[in-house]
N, C-alpha and C positions, 0 to 999 in steps of 0.2 A: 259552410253556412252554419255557424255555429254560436249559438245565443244561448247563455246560462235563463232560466225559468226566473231568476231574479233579476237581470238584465231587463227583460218583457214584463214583470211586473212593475218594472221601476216607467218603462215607457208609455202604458199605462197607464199608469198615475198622474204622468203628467199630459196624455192626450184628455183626459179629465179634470184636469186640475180647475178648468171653471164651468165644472158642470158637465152633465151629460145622463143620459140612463145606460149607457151601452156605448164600451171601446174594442175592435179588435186590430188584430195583427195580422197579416196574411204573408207570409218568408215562403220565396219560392228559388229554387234553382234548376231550369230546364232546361235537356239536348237534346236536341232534334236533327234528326239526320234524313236528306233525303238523295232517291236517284231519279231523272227522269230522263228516259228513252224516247226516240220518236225516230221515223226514218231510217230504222236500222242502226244508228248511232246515236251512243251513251250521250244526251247532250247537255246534262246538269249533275253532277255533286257537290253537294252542298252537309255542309255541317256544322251549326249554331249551338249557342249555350244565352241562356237570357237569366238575368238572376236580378231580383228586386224584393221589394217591398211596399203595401200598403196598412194604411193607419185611417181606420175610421172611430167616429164616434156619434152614434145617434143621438139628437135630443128631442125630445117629444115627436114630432113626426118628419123633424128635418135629419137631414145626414151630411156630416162633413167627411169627404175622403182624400188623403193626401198619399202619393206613391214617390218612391228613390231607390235610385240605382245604387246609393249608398250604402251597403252592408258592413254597419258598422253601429256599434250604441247612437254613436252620435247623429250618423243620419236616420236613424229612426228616432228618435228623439225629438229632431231637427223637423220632420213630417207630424211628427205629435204633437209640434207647438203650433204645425201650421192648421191642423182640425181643432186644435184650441182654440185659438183664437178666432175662427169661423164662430165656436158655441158661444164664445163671450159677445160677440156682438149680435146675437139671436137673443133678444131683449124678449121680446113676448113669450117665451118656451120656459118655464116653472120646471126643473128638472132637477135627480140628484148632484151633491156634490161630492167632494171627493173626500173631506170625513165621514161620509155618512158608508164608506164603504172601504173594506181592507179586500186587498183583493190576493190569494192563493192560489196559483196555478196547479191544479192537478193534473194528471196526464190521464187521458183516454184512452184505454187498449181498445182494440178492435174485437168485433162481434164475431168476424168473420175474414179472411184471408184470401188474397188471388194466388196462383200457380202460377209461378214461369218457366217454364224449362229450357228457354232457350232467349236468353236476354240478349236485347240488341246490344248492348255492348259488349258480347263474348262474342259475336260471328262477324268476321271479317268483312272488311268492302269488296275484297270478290264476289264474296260470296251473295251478298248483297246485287251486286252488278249481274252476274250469272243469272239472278233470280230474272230480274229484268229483261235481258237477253232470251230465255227460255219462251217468258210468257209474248213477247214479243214475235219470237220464231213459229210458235204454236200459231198464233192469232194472223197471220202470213200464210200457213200449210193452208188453211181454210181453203180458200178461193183463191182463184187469180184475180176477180171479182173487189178484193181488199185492195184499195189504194192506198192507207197512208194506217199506223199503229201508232197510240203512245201509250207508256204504261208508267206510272209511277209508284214508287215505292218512298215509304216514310215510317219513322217508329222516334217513337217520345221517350225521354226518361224524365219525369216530372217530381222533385224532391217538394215536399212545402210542410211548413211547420203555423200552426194556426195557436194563436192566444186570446182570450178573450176576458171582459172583465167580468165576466161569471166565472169565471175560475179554471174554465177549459182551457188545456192543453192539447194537441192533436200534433202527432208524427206521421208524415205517409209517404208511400213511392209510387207513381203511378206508373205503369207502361202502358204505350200501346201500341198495333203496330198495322201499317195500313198499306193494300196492293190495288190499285186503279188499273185498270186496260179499256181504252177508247177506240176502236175499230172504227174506220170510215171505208163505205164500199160503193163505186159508182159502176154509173153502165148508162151508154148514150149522155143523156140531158139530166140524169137522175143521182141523185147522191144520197145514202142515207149510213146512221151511226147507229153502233153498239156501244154499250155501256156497261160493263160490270165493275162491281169491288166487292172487298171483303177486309174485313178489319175486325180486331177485339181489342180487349184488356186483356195483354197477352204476350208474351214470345214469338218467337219466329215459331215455334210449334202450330202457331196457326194457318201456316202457308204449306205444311209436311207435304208428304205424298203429289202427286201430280193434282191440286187445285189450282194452283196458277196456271197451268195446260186447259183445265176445264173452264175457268172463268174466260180466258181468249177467245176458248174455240166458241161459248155461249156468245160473248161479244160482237164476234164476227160472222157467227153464224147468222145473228138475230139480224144485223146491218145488209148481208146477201139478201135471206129473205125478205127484207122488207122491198127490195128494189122491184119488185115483183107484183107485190102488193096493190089490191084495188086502194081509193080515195074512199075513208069508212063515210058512209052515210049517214045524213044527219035527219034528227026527231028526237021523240021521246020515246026512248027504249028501257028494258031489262036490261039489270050490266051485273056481269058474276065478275066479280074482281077478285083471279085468284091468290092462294097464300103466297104464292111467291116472287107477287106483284109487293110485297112488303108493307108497311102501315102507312105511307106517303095520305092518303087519306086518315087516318087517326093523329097523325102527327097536326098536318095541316090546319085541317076541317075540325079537328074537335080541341086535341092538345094543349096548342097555343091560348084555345078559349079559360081552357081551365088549369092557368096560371095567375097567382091567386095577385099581384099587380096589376094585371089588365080590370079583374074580376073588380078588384077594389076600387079603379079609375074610371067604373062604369063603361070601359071599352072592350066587353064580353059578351055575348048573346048568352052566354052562362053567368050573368051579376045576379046576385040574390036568386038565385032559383034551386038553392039545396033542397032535398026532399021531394022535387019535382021529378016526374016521367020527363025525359029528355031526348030518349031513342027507342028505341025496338026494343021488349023484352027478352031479346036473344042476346042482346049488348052488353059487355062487360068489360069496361077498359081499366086496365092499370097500370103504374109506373111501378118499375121495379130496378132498383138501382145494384139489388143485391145478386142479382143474374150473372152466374161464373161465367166470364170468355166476353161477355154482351160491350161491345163499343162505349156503351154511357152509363157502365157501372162503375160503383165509388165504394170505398170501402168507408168514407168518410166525403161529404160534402166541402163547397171552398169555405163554411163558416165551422165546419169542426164539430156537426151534426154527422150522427153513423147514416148511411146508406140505407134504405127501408122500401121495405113495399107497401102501396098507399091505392086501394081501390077507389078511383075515381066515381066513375059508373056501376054501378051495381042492377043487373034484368032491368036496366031501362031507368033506375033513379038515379038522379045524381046525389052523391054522398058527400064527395070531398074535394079539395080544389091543392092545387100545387104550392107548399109556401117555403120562404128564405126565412131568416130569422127576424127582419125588419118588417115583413107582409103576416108575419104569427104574431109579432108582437102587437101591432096594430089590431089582432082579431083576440088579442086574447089567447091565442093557441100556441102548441106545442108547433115549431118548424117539423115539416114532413120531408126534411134534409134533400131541399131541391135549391139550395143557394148555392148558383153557381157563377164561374166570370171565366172570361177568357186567359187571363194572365194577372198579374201582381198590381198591374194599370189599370183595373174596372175593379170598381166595386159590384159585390155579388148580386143576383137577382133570380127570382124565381126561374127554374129552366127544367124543361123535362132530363129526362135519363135514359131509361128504357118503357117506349111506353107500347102498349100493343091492344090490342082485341083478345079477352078470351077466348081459347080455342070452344067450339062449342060438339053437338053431338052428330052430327049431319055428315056423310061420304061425300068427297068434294066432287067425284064423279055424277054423283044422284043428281049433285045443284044445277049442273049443267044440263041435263037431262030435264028437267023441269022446265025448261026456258024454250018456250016457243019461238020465239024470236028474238035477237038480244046480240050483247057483245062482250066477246071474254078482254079482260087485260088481262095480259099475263107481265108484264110489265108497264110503269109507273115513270111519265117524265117528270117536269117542274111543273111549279103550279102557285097559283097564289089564293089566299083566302082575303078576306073581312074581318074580322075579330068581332067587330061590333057587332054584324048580322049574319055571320056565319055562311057567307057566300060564298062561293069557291069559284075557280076556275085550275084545272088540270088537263096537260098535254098527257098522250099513250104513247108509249113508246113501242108496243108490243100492243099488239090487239086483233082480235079474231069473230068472226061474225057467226053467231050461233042460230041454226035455223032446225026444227024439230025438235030440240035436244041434242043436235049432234052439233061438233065445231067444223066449218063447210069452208074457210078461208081467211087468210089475213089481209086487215086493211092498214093503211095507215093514214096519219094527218089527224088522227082521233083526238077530240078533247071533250073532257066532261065540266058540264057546271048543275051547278047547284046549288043546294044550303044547310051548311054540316050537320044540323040537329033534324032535316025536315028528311036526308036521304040515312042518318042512322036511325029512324023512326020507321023508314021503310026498308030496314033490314030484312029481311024474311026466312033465311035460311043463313047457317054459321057452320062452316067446317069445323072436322076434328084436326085437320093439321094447322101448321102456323112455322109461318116464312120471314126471317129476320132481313133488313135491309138498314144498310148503316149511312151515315153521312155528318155534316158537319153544321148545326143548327147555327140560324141567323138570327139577332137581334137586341136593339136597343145598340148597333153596331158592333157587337163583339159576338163574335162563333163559338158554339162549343159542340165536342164529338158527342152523339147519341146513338142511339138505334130503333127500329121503329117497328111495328110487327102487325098480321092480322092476320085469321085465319083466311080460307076462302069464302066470302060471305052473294049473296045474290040481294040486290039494291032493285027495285021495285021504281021502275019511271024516273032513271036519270035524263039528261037531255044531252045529247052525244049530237058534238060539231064535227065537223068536215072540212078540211079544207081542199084549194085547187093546188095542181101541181107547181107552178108556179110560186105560190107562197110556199108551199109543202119544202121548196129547193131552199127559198130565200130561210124559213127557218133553223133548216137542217147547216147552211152557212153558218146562220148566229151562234146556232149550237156550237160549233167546232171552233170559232174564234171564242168564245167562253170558255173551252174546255182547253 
């Protein structure tokens, strides 16, 4: 994948040649390798390379984007005439032209650097295989109880070189590298799943020592227990959502609001409300991309912005909102280097990183103890929000019924609803620890890896549903044909 800086200024030129305020380049070359187990047998390897290129060009507030598998001057060229000629026939948009600007590609060094010490392409496909194997065996020892395992294994090596006609240049590598195990355990008429993963920006260093044994046996452990489990009761309760339920709620419920597209398109419960009280003065959310090892750190964004930490929420104000280069430029601001995309095929868009809860001053044992009546999650399923009004709905994967202050039992079938800004306003208590949980963000149809965090915090009057066993099965089905 190799482009001389004068090659991309010259393409360029001519994705502007009739106008424009802003061209970039976006050259990627990625391998992806994965294993997936199930049933005791290895029953996928797979191993991919995807290498492209897109070519945009802004003009006034429209965007032309064109993408090619052709790595070559020509076919990026070839893509640059094709965002060209979109801007020439955009008659109403008064925008620069291409005298009015010489463009120099500078290069960007980095502010900051990841560690690998153990890159996927130096460790073998046994070794890879064995991993699978282990965590699978582990997740098996549990119970006789476990009827069916699958664990997946995947790690990225993502090359992409970024141009811009501000003069930006950007080199980067990314890795990363990701372990799934799904335990399903039945008994009688009842079936229920475990779920863990663990993933970073990282090496195989991050699976060392016996965590893939622990992540199984947490999987399968959790899937036994639940078969056990009362039907959680429904009302309006106290909910301590501990840290290492992960940020599934700040991502969800608050995250997505304050991503600065939505914010702009009026489809945010956060539009125009900077400087307002928005949550609990115990609430502190930030994105931080520059987080070593974290799933949805960048050392460099997809437009060739460095990676930065961006306090959203500040004791309850809102301060800041999430932006790409085309959502900054529109506000007049600096991008807070959250332009991301899925691949070389989507043009970039606002997306979180690493976003979380600050940890706050509170013993997460105290919280629980406070809580006369109420329900712990200790784990976090799916869930869907609102943007616009901030509504939610979340499944518990994990959940436990608190009565004194002491935890008296697990139930399952638990879902909470609510409305993002109304249940972090009734925050009342913030742990000092803080629980990372990773995954694979959705929208505008394209995914990208993140990570999501919060401490252990106690929520004041959620409304916790219940379902019957009946549903409780048909769910726990769906689940397993998705997963």
């Amino acid at each position: 994948m190799y482009f001389s800086k004068n090659d991309l200024q010259d393409v360029l030129d001519l994705a502007l040649k009739n106008g424009g305020d802003f061209a970039d380049i976006f050259l990627e070359d990625k391998e992806i390798k994965t294993v997936f187990g199930e049933n005791n047998v290895i029953e996928r390897v797979r191993s991919g390379r995807q290498t492209g290129a897109g070519v945009r060009v802004v003009s006034g507030e429209s965007t032309a984007y064109a993408y090619t598998n052709k790595m070559t001057k020509e076919g990026l060229e070839e893509a640059a005439r094709v965002v060209s000629k979109v801007v020439s026939k955009n008659k109403k948009v008064v925008s620069k032209n291409k005298e009015e600007r010489i463009i120099r590609l500078l290069k960007k060094n980095p502010e900051f650097q990841f560690d690998f010490k153990k890159r996927p392409d130096e460790i073998s496909l046994d070794e890879k295989v064995e991993l699978v194997k282990r965590t699978n065996q582990a997740a098996r020892n549990v119970s006789q109880k476990i009827k069916q395992v699958s664990v997946s294994y995947g790690d990225v090596i993502q090359k992409v070189i970024i141009a811009n006609s501000d003069g930006v240049y950007v080199e980067d590598e990314r890795i990363r590298v990701r372990l799934a195990v799904n335990a399903i355990a039945g008994e009688g008429d009842t079936i229920q799943t475990g779920f863990e993963v663990a993933g970073a920006v990282s090496g195989l260093e991050i699976l060392d020592g016996d965590l893939p044994e622990q992540m199984a046996e947490k999987a399968a452990g959790r899937a036994v227990q639940m078969l056990t489990a009362k039907p959680a009761p429904a009302g309006n309760m106290d909910v301590v959502m501990a840290g290492e339920a992960g940020g599934t709620m700040v991502h969800e419920a608050c995250g997505h609001g304050l991503e600065a597209d939505l914010v702009q398109k009026g489809l945010s419960v956060y539009s125009n409300r900077k400087g307002e009280i928005v949550a609990s003065e115990e609430i502190t959310v930030i994105d931080d991309a520059t987080k070593p090892g974290k799933y949805g750190s960048l050392v460099f964004d997809d437009e060739g912005t460095k990676g930065q930490k961006t306090v959203l929420i500040k004791d309850g104000e809102l301060l800041d909102y999430m932006y790409d280069w085309f959502t900054a430029y529109k506000d007049k601001r600096p991008s807070t280097g959250n332009g991301r995309r899925e691949s070389f095929e989507y043009k970039p868009i606002p997306r979180m990183t690493n976003t979380y809860i600050a940890p706050g001053k509170d013993d997460p044992e105290k919280i629980v103890k406070e809580v006369k009546e109420g329900l712990l999650v200790k784990k976090m399923g799916g869930g869907q929000v609102n943007t616009v009004n901030g509504d939610f709905v979340f499944d518990v994967a994990e959940g436990y019924l608190i009565k004194d202050g002491e935890i008296v039992s697990p139930v399952r079938g638990a879902t909470l609803t609510g409305n993002g800004p109304e249940a972090l306003k009734n925050v009342v208590m913030v742990g000092k620890d803080l629980g990372f949980t990773i995954g694979t963000c959705g929208k505008n149809g394209q995914g990208v890896p993140v990570s999501d965090a919060q401490p252990t915090i106690l929520i004041k009057g959620l409304i916790v549903g219940g379902i019957s066993q009946d549903e409780e099965n048909d769910f726990q089905i769906k689940k397993i044909k998705r997963i």
